[in-house]
N, C-alpha and C positions, 0 to 999 in steps of 0.2 A: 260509453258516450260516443256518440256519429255524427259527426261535423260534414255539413252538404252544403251544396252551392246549388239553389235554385232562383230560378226566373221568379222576378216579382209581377204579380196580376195586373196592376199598377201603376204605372211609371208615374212618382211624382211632378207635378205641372211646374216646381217652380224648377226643376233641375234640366232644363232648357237653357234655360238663362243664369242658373249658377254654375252650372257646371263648367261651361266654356269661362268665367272671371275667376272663380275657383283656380281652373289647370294654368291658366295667364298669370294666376298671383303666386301658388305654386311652383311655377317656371324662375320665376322674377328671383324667389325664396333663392330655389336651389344652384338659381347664377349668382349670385351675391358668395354666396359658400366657395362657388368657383373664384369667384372673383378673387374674395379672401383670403383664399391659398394663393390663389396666385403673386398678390402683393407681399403676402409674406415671403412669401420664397424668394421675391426680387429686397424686400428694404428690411426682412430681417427683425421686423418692428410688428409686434401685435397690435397698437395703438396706431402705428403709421399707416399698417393696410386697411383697417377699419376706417382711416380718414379716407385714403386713396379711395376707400372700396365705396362710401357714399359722395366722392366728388365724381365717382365715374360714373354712379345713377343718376345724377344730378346732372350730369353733362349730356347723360344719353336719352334723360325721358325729356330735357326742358327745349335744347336746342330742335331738336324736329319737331315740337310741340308747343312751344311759346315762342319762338324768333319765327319773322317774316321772313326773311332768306328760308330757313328750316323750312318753315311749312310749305312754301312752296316746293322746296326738296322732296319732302316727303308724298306733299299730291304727286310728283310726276314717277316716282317712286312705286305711289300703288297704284297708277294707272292700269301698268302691264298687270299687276298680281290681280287687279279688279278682275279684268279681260278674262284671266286665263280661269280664277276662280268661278265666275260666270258659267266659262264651258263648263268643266269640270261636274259643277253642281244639275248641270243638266244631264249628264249621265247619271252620277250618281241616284240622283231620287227613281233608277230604275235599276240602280244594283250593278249595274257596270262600271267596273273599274277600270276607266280609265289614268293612266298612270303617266299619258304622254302628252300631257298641256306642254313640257318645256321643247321637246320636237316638235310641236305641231307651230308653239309660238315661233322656234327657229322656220320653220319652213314657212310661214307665213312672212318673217322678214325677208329670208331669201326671194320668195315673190315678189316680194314690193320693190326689190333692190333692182330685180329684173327689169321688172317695170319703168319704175322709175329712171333707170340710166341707159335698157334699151329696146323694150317693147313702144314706151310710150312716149319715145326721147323728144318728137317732133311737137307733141302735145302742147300746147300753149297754156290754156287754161288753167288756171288753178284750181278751178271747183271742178272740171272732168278730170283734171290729172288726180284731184285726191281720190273722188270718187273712184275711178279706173284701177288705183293701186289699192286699193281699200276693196274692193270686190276680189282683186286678183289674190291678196293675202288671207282673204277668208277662204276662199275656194283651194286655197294649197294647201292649206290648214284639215279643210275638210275632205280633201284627196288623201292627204295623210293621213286622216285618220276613216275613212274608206278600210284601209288595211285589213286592220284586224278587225272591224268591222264584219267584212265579208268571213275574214277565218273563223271567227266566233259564231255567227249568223250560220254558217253551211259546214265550217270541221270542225267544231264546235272546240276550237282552241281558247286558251286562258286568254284574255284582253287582259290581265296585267303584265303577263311575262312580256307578251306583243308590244304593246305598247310603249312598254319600260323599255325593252331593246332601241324600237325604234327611235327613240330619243336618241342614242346616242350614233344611229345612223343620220338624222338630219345636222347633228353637231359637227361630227366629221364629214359631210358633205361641204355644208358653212366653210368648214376650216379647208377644205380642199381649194375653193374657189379664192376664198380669201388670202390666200398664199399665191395661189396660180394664177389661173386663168383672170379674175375680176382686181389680181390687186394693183394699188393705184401706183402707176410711174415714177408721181410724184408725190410719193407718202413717206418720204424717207425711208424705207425698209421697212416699216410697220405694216402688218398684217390686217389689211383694211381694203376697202374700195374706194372710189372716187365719191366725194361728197356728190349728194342728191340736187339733182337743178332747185333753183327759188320755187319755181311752182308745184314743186312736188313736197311743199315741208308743210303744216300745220301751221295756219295763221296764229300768231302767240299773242298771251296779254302780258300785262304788268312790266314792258320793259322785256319780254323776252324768259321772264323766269317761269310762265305757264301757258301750255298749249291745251286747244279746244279739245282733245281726244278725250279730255277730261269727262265733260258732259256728254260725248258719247258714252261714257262708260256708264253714267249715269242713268242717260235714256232706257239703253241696253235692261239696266236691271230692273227698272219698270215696264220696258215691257214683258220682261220675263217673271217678272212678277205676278204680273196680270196674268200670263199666258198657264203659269202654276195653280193657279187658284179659279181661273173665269172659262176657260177653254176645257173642249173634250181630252184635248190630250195632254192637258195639267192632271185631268181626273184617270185618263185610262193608264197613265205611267207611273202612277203613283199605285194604281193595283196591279202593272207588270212588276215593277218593285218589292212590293209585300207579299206578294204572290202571282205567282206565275202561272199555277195548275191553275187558280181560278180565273184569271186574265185570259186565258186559252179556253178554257170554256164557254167563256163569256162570248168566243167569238173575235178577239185582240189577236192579230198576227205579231207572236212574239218576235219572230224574224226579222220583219217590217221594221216594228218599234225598235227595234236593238240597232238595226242597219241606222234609221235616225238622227235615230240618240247620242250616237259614234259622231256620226258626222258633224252635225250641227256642233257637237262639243266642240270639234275638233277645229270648225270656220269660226267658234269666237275666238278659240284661242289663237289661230293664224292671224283674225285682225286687230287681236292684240299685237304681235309681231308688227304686222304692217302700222298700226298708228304707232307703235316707240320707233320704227324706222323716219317715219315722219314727223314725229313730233319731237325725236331728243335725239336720236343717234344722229341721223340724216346721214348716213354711210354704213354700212354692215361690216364688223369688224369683229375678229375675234374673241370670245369670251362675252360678247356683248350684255349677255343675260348673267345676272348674279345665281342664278338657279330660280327665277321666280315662278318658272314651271311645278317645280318641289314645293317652292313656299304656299306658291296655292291651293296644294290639296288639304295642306293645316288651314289657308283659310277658311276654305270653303266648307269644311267640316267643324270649326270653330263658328261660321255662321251659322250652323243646322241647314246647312242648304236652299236658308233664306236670301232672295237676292240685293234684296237691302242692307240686312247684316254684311254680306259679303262685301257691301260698299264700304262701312265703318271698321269690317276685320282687318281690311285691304290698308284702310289709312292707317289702322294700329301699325302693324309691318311694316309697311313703308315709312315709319316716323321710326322702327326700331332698327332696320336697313340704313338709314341716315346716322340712325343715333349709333351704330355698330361702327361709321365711318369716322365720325369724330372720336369714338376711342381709340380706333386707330392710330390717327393721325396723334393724337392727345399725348396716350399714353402708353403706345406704344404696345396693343394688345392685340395678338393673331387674329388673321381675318376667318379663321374658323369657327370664332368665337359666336357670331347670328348663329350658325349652322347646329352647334352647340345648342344655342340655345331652343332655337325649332323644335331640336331633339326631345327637349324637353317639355315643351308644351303639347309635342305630339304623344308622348308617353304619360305625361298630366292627364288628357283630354282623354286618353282611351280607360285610363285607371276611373276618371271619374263616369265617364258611360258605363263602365261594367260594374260601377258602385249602383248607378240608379237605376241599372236592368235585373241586376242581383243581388241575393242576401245569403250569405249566410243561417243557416239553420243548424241549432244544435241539440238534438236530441238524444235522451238516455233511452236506452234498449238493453232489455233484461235479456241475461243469457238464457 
């Protein structure tokens, strides 16, 4: 008997759309397990961690998803992860792995912070000041990500390893100026800058609890939308993607498209940076980012690199980022515990793609 793993001719249609609720329901399964041990080993009680263990699903799925304080949490929540999902997904459908949304967002806030406290300090306006910092944090975004770009494009270097370094060069840049040179006088010792003037912040609704970056995000994924599906270069980077010999054939300057692809990922994700500077931080300060650079590459691949999905993957997270805070707070559960669980939705997601691209074959062979 000879047990093989081959490609299926095939990929069923509906495993698109189950696969990604499948590895989320999955995920859910085997954090509950976690959770369960964990309550056991604090009260000791089989019957009490089982209570605990569904008061703290109950706490985490309802508050970011049924209260009005919550959801507004959770929209400003997946703002950024929209943003950077967004880039992300634009490289991707060309095979480049991009792996530095969370540098490129950090370096997109460090522009805006620039901006806003001392490129464009004299600036009056609110609609040129947003405008003005909103350009500059895409463009830092997509200078950073320039990088590997060029190295990939002409030394033909990995754009994951590049990438993934670079992150934590833009981080510790952040953390350089935030300690030193930009931090505020009067911030009690905390590792921060000077709050943002009034005209540099994002006009908010409801009282304050949501800012307009929102419906950018949204615009954003319509036009990208469109631009995926209706545009020549929705169609020619979807065959640099699937192939590349023949995208060069065809005539497709792989170089070109790759140079791009890089960037543009790399100025959404910077003006993601730049609208959370504007719309919720309004001062750059240490740590600022939960990792939502990371979380976005589970989104964007839990979308299929759809950019409307990305909008709805974006609010799932962002409602389980919210709901990860209230058990904190609740009951007193390590904040490593979102990261945890990412884990496992990214290890979900990849088991079930390699379930619907493979099978299994098992054939008897006569000696």
């Amino acid at each position: 008997m000879r047990i093989k793993i081959e490609k299926r001719l095939t990929v069923p249609k509906y495993s698109s759309i189950l696969v990604p609720v499948l590895s989320v329901a999955l995920a859910l399964f085997l954090m509950g397990i976690i959770l369960l041990v964990f309550f056991y080993g604090r009260l000791g009680s089989l019957s009490l961690a089982f209570r605990e263990t569904f008061e703290a699903y109950k706490e985490m799925l309802t508050w970011p998803f049924a209260n009005k304080y919550g959801i507004f949490s959770t929209l400003m929540r997946m703002v950024p992860l929209a943003f950077v999902g967004l880039g992300l997904s634009f490289a991707y459908r060309m095979k480049i792995w991009n792996i530095g949304g969370e540098g490129q967002l950090y370096m997109g806030a460090l522009a805006a912070t620039w901006g806003a406290l001392f490129l464009f300090k004299d600036v009056t306006s609110p609609v040129l000041m947003i405008i003005l910092i909103s350009i500059l944090g895409a463009a830092a975004g997509g200078i950073w990500a320039l990088i590997p770009a060029l190295m990939k494009a002409f030394a033909k270097t990995d754009e994951i390893v590049v990438t993934l370094m670079l992150n934590y060069v833009a981080i510790f840049w952040v953390d350089y100026l935030v300690y030193g040179p930009w931090k505020d006088p009067k911030g009690y010792g905390f590792p921060g800058t000077a709050p943002f003037p009034q005209q540099a912040r994002l006009p908010t609704l409801f009282g304050g609890e949501f800012h307009i970056g929102f419906f950018l995000a949204v615009v954003l994924a319509f036009i990208l939308f469109y631009v995926y599906r209706r545009t020549r270069w929705g169609m020619n980077s979807k065959i640099v993607g699937d192939n590349a010999q023949a995208a060069r054939y065809s005539g497709i300057s792989i170089i070109k498209y790759t140079i791009i692809a890089l960037v543009v990922s790399g100025a959404i994700a910077g003006l993601g940076g730049a609208v959370q500077m504007m719309g919720v931080q309004h001062r750059l300060q240490h740590g600022f980012s939960p990792g939502y650079g990371y979380t976005a590459i589970i989104v964007a691949w839990l979308a299929k690199l759809n950019p409307i999905a990305i909008l709805l993957v974006a609010f799932l997270f962002g409602g389980l980022l919210v709901g990860n805070d209230q058990l904190q707070m609740f009951y007193k559960l390590p904040m490593a515990l979102i990261s945890v669980f990412q884990g496992l939705v990214l290890f979900s997601l990849l088991g079930g793609e390699a379930i619907s691209k493979y099978r299994l074959r098992v054939s008897r062979e006569e000696a």
